[in-house]
C-alpha beads as a LAMMPS data file, in Angstrom:
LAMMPS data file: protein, C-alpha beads

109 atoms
108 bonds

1 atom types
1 bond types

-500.0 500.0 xlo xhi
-500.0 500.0 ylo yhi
-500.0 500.0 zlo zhi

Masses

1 110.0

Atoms # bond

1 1 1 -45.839 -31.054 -15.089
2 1 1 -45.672 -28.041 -16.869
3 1 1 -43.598 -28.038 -20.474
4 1 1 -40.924 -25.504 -20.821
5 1 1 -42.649 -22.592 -23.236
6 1 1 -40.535 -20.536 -25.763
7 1 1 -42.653 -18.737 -26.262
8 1 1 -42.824 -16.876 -22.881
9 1 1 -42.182 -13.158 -23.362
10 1 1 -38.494 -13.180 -21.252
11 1 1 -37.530 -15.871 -23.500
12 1 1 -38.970 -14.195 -26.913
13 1 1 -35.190 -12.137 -27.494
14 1 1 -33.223 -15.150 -27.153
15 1 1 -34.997 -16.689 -30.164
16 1 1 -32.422 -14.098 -32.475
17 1 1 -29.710 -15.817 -32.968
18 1 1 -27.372 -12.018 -32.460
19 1 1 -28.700 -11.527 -29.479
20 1 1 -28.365 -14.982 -28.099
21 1 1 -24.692 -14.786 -29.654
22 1 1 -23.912 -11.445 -27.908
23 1 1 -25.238 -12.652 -24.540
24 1 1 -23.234 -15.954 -24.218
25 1 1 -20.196 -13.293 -25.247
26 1 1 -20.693 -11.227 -22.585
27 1 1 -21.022 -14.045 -20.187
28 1 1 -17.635 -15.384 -21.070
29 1 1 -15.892 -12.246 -20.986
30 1 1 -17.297 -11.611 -17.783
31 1 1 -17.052 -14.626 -16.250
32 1 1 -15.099 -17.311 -17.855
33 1 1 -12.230 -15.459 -19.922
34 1 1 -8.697 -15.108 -18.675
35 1 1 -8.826 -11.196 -19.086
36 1 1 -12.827 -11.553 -17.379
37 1 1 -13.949 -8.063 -15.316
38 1 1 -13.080 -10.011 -11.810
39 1 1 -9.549 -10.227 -13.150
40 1 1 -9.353 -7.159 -14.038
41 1 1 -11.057 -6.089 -11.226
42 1 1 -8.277 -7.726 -9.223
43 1 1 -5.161 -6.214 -11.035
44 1 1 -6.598 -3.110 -10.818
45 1 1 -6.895 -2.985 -6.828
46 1 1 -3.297 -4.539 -7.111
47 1 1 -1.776 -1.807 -8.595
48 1 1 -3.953 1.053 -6.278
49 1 1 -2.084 -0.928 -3.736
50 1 1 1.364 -0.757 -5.291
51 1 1 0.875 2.946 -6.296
52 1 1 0.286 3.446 -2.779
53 1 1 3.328 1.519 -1.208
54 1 1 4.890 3.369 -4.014
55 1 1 4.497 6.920 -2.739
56 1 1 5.181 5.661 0.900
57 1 1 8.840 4.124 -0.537
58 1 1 9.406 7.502 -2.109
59 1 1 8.500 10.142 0.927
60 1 1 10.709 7.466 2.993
61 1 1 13.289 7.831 0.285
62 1 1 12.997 11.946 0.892
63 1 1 13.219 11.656 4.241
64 1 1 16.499 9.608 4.038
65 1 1 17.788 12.085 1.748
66 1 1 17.384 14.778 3.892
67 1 1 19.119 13.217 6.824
68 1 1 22.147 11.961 4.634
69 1 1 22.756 15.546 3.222
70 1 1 22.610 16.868 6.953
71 1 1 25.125 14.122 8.092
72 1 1 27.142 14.856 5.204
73 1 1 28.370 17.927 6.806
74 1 1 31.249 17.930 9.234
75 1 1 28.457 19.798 11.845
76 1 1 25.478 17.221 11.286
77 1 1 27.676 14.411 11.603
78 1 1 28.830 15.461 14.602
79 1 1 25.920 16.561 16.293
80 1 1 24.650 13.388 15.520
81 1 1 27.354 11.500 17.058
82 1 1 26.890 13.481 20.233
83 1 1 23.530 12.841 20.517
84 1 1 23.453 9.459 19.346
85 1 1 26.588 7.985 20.710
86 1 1 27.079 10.464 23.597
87 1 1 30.296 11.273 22.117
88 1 1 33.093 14.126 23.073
89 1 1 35.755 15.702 22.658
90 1 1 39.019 15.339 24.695
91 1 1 38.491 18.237 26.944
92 1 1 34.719 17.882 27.677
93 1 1 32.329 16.565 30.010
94 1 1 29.297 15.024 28.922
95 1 1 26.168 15.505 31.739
96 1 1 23.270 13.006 31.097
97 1 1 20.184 14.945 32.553
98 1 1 17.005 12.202 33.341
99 1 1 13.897 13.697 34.655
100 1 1 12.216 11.923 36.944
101 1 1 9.155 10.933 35.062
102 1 1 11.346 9.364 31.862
103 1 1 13.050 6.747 34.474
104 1 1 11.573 3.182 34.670
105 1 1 10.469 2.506 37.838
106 1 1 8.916 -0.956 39.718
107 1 1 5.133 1.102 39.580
108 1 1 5.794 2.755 36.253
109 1 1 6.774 -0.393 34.819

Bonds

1 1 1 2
2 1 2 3
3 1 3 4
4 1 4 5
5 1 5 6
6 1 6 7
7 1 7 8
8 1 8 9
9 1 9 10
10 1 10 11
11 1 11 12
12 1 12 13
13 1 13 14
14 1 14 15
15 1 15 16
16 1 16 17
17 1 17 18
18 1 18 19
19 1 19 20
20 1 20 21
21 1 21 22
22 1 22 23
23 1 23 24
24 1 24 25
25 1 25 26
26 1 26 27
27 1 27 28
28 1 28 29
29 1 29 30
30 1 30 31
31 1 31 32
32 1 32 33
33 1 33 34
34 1 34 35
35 1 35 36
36 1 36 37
37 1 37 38
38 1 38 39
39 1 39 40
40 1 40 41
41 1 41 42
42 1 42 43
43 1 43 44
44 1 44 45
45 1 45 46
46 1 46 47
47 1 47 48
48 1 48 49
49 1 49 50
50 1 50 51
51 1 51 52
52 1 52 53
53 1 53 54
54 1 54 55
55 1 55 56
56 1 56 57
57 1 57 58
58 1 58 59
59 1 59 60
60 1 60 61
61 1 61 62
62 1 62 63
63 1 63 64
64 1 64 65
65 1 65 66
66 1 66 67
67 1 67 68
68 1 68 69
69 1 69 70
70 1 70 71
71 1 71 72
72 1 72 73
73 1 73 74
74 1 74 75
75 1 75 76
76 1 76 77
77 1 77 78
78 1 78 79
79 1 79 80
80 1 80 81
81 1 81 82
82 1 82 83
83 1 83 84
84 1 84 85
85 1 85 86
86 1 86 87
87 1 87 88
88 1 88 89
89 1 89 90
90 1 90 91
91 1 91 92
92 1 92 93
93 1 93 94
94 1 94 95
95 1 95 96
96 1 96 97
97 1 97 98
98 1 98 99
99 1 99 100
100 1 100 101
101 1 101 102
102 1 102 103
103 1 103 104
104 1 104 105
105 1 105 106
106 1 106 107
107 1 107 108
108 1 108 109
């Protein structure tokens, strides 16, 4: 059986006692530390994410604001309500118009 040599040439650095020191450092801050690179790793990917649903909230948030300042208006609300609702006024008619290819039949079904 062969002995275990120190005095192999990979093993020669680890004989300084700074460079052993800095080595097992850099293996628990990698590895074994509660702020370790896979942590941070993972926090960073966390907030990519939450930038991300971030931006989607806020063009939603746009969007919304855009339709609320049109129904805010006596002519947006109501347009919406008649196209919506299918509402009128006393005096009208309302004519629904279906094509035939927008009607749910037993083959297009």
């Amino acid at each position: 059986m062969k002995k275990f040599n120190l005095n192999h040439r990979f093993l020669k650095p680890f004989k300084n006692i700074y460079i052993l020191g800095l080595v097992i450092f850099a293996i628990w801050m990698i590895f074994l530390d509660d702020n370790s690179w896979f942590i941070h790793n993972e926090l960073n990917t966390e907030i990519k994410n939450l930038k991300a649903e971030k931006e989607y909230y806020r063009k939603g948030k746009e969007k919304d604001d855009k339709e609320f300042k049109k129904l805010s208006s006596e002519q947006g609300l109501e347009k919406f309500a008649r196209e919506e609702y299918y509402m009128k006024r006393e005096n009208e008619e309302i004519f629904i118009i279906e094509y035939e290819d927008s009607l749910k039949t037993k083959d297009n079904e």
